[in-house]
PAKOLFI-875178 format. One record per atom (N, C-alpha, C): y, z negated, x; atom name. Coordinates in steps of 0.1 Angstrom, whole numbers. Atoms other than C-alpha are relative to their C-alpha. Example, Ala and Ser with C-alpha at 12.3 -4.5 7.8 and 13.67 -1.06 7.14 Angstrom:
<pts>
+-------+-------+-------+------+
!     v !     w !     u ! name !
+-------+-------+-------+------+
!   -12 !     0 !     9 !    N !
!   -45 !   -78 !   123 !   CA !
!    12 !     0 !     9 !    C !
!   -11 !     0 !    -9 !    N !
!   -11 !   -71 !   137 !   CA !
!    11 !    -8 !    -8 !    C !
+-------+-------+-------+------+
</pts>
This chain:
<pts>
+-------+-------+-------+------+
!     v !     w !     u ! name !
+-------+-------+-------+------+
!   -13 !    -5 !     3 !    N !
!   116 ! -1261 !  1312 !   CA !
!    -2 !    11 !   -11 !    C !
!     1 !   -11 !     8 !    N !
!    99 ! -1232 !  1290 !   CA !
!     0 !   -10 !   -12 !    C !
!     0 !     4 !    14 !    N !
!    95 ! -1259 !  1263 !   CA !
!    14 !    -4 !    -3 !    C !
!    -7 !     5 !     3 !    N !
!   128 ! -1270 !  1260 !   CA !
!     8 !    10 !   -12 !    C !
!    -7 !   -14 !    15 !    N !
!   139 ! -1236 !  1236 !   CA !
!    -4 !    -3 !   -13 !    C !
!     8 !    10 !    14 !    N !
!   115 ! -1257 !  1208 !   CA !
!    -1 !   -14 !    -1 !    C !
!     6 !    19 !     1 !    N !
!   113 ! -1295 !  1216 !   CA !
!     9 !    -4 !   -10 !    C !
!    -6 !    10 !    14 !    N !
!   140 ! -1301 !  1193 !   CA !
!    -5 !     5 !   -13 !    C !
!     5 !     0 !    13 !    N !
!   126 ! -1284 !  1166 !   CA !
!   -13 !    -6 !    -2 !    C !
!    11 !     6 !     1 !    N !
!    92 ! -1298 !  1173 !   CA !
!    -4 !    -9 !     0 !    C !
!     2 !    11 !     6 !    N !
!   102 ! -1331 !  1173 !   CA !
!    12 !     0 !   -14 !    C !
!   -10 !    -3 !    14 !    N !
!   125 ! -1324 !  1141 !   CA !
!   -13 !   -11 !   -12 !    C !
!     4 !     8 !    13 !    N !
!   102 ! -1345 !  1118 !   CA !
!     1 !   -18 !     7 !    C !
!    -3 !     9 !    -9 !    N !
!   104 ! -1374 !  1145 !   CA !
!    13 !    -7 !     3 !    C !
!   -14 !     1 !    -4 !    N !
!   140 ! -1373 !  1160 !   CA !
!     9 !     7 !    -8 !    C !
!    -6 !   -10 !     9 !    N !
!   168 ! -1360 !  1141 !   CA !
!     5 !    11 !     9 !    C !
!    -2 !   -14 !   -10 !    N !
!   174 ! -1321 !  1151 !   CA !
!    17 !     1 !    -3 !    C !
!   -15 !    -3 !     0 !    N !
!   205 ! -1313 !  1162 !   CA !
!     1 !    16 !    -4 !    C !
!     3 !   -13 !    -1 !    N !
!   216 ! -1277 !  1155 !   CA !
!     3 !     7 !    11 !    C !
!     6 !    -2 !   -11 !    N !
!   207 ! -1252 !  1176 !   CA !
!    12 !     8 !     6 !    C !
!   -11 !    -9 !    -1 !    N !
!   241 ! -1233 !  1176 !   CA !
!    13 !   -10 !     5 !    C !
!   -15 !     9 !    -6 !    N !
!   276 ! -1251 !  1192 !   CA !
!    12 !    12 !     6 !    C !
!   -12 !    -8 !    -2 !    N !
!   311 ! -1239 !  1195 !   CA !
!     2 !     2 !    12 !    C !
!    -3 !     1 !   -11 !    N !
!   318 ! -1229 !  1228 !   CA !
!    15 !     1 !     2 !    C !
!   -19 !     4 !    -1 !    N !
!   355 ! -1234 !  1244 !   CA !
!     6 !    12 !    -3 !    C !
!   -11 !    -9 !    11 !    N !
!   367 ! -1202 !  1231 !   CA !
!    -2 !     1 !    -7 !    C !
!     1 !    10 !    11 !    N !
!   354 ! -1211 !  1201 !   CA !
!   -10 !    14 !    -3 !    C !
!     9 !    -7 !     6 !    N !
!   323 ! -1182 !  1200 !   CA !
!   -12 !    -9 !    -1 !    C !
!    12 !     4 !     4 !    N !
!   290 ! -1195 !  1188 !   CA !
!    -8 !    -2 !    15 !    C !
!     8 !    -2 !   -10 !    N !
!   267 ! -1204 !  1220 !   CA !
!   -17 !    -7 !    -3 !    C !
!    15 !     6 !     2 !    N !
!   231 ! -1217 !  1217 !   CA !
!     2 !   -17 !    10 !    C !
!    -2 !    15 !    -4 !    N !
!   230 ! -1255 !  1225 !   CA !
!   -14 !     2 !    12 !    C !
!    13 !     1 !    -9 !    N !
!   207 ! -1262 !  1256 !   CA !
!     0 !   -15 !     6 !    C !
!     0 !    14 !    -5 !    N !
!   197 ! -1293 !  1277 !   CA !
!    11 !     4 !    16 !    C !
!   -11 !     4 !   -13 !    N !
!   216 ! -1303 !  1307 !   CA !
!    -4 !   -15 !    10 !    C !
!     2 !    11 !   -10 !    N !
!   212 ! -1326 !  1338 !   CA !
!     4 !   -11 !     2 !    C !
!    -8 !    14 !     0 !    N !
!   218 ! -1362 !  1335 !   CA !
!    -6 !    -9 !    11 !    C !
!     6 !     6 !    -8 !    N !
!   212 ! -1392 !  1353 !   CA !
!     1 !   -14 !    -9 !    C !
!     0 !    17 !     2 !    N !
!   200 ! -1425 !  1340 !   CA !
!    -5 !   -12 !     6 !    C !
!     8 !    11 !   -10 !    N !
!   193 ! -1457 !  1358 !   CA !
!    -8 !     4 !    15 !    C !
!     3 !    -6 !   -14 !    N !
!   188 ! -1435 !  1388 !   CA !
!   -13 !    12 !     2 !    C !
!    11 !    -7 !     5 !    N !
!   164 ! -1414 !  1372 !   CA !
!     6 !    14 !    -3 !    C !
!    -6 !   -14 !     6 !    N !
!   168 ! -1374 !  1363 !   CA !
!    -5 !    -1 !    -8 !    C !
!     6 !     0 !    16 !    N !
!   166 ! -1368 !  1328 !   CA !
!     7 !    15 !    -2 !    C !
!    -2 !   -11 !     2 !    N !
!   169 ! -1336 !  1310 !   CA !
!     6 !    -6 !   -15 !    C !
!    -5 !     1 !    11 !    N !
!   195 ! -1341 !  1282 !   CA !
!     5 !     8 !   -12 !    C !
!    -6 !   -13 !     2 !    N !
!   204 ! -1322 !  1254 !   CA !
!     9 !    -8 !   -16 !    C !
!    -8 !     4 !     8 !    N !
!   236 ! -1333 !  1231 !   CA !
!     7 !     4 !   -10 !    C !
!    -7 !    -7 !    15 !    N !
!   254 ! -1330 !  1199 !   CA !
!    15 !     4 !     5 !    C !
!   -11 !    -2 !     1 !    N !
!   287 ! -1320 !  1195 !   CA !
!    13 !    -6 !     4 !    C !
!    -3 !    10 !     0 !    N !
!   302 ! -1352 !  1204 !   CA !
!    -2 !    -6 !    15 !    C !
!     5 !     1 !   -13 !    N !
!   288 ! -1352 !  1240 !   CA !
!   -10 !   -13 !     4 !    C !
!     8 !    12 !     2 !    N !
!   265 ! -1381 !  1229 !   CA !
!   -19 !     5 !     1 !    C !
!    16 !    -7 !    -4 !    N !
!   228 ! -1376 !  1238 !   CA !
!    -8 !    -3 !   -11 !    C !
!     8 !     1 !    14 !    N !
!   202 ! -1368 !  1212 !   CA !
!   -12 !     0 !    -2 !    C !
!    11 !    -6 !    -9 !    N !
!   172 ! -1360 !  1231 !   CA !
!    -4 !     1 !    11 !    C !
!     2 !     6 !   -13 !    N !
!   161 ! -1366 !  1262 !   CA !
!   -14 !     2 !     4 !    C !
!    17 !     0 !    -8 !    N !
!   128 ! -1361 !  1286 !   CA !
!     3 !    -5 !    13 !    C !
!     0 !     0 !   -11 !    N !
!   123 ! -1371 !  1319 !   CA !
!   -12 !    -7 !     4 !    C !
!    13 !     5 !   -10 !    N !
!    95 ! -1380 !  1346 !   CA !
!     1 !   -11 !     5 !    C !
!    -7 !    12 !    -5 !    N !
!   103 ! -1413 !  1357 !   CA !
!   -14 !     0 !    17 !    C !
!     5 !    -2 !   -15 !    N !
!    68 ! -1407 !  1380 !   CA !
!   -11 !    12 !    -4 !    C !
!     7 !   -17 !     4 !    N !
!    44 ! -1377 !  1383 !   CA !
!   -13 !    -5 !    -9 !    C !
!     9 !    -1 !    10 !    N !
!    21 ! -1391 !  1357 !   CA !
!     7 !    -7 !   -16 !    C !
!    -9 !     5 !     9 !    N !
!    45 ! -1402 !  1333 !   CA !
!    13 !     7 !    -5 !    C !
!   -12 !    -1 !     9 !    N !
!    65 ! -1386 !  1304 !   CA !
!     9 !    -7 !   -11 !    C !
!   -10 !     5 !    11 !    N !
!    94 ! -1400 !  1284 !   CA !
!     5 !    12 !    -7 !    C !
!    -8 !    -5 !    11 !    N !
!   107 ! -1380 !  1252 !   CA !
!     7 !   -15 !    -7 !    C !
!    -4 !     8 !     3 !    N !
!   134 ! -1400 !  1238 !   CA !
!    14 !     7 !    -5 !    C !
!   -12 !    -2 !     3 !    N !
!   166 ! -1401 !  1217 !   CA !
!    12 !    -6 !     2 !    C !
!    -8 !    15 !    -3 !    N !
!   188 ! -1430 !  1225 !   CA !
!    -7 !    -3 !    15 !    C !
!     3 !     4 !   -10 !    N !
!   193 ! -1437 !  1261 !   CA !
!    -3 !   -17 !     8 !    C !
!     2 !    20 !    -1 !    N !
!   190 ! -1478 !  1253 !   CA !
!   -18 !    -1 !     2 !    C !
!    16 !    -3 !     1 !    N !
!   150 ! -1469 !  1249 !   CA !
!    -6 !     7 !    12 !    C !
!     0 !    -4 !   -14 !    N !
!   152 ! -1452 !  1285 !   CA !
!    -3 !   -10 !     9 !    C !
!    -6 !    12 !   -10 !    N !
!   165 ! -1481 !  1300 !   CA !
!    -9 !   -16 !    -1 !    C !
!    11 !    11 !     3 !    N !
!   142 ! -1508 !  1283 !   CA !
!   -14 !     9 !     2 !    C !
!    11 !    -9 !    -4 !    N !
!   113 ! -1483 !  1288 !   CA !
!    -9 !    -4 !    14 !    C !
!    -1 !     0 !    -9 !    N !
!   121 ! -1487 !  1323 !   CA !
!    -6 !   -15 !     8 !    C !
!     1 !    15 !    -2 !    N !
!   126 ! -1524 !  1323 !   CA !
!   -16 !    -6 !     2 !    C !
!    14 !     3 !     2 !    N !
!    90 ! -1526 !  1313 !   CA !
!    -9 !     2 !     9 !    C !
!    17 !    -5 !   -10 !    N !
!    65 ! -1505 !  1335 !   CA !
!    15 !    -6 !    10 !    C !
!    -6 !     7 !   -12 !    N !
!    92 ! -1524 !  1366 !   CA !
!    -8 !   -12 !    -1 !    C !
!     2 !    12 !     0 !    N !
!    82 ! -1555 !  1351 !   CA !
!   -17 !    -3 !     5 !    C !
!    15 !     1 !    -2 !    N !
!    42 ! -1544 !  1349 !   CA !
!    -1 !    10 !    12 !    C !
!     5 !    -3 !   -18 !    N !
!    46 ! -1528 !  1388 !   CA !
!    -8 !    15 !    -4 !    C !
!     3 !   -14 !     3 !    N !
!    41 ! -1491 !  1371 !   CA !
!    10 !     9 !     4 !    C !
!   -13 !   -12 !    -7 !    N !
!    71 ! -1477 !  1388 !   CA !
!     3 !    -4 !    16 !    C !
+-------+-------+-------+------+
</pts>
C-alpha cells in the first residue's frame, strides 16, 4: 500500500500516467488514489481516470503472484490462463 503514492509514476514509461491531481465534487483539487475493486472474484487495487475507467490496476490473485496491469481484459485473460495451467 506504501507503493501505491509512486506506481503510477513508476510505471509512466510503461502504462500511460494518469494525473496525479482530480476534481473533487466540490470541485477542490484532491490527489487521485487507488480504490477497491473486484474482478472475476478477485480483489484488485484500482486507480482511475477521470471518467471512472480503470487505468492501473494490481492485485494478488495468490500469495506468490503479482499482477500490475492497465486494462481489465488482460486481468481476465491473465486469469484464464494460470486456471487453464492449474496455477490458481
Amino acid at each position: 500500500l506504501t507503493w501505491e503514492s509512486t506506481i503510477n509514476a513508476d510505471f509512466a514509461p510503461i502504462y500511460a500516467r494518469v494525473p496525479d491531481l482530480t476534481l473533487g465534487a466540490d470541485g477542490i483539487p484532491t490527489r487521485r488514489g487507488f480504490s477497491d475493486i473486484v474482478m472475476r472474484n478477485y480483489d484488485v487495487r484500482a486507480l482511475k481516470d477521470d471518467a471512472g475507467n480503470v487505468v492501473l490496476y494490481y492485485s494478488f490473485p495468490t500469495r506468490n503472484l503479482l499482477v500490475i496491469g492497465e486494462s481489465p481484459y488482460t486481468f481476465t485473460e491473465l486469469l484464464s490462463r494460470l486456471q487453464a495451467q492449474k496455477r490458481l
